[in-house]
N, C-alpha and C positions, 0 to 999 in steps of 0.2 A: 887071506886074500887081500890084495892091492889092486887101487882100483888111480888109473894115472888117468886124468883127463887133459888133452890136448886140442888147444884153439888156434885153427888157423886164419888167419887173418888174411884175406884175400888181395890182392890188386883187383881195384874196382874192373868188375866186367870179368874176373877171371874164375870167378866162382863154380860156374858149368863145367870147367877144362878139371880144376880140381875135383868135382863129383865123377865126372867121365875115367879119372885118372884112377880114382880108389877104389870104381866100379869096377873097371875092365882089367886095373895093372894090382892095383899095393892089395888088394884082399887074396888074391890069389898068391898071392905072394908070402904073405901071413901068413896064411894054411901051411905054407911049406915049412914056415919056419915054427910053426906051433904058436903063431902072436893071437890071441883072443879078443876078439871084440864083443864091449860089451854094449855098442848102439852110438849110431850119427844123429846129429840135428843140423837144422839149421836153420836161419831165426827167423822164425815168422811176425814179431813183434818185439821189437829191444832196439837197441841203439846202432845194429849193423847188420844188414843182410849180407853183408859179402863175406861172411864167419862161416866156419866149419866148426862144430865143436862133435869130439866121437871119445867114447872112455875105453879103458883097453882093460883089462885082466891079469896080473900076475900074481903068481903062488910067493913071490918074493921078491924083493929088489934083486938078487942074482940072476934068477928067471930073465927079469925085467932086460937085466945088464949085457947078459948073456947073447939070449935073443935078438933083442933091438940092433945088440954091433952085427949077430951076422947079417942081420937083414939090410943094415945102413953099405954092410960090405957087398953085397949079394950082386956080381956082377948084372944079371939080369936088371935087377930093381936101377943101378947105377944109369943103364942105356935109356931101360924104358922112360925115366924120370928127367934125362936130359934130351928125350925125343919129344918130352911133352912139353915141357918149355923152350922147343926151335924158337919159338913165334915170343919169348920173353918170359921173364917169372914169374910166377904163375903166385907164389905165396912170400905177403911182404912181411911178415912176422908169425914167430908162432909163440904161443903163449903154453905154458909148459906143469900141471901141476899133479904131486902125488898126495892122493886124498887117504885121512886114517877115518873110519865108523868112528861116531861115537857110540856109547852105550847104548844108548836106544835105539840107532840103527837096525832096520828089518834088513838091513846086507853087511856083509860081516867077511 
């Protein structure tokens, strides 16, 4: 198991558009495509409330590869995701990472 964890880094004040977005559009969207979530945060005390951080699931980097292009292709996700930024862009960075267990890891 791979465990990819992905931070997005908001436009100040656009943080509500991004939860509304993953709420209502990208989770349903996932499901179709088999993408796994494994849990959203977002920061109640650190150095940025305006973060998203959510970790996602694959059986493999292929999984991963596979997956994620059809969904980045997924005409659906393309419209819904440019209807949600009419009003501007919603996400000013995203920060990108693929995590290995170590040994003593109780996730594997």
């Amino acid at each position: 198991m791979i465990h990819e964890l992905r931070i997005y880094h908001c436009i100040p004040g656009r943080l509500p558009n991004l939860l509304k977005r993953f709420e209502g559009v990208t989770l349903g969207l996932w499901e179709r495509h088999g993408i796994r979530q494994a849990g959203f945060w977002t920061v109640a005390i650190g150095d940025s409330n305006q973060d998203l951080y959510y970790m996602v699931e694959w059986e493999s980097l292929a999984e991963r590869e596979a997956k994620w292009a059809a969904f980045q292709a997924d005409p659906e996700w393309i419209a819904k995701r440019a209807e949600s930024e009419k009003d501007g862009p919603i996400v000013a960075k995203i920060t990108n990472l693929i995590l290995a267990p170590t040994a003593f890891s109780s996730v594997r």
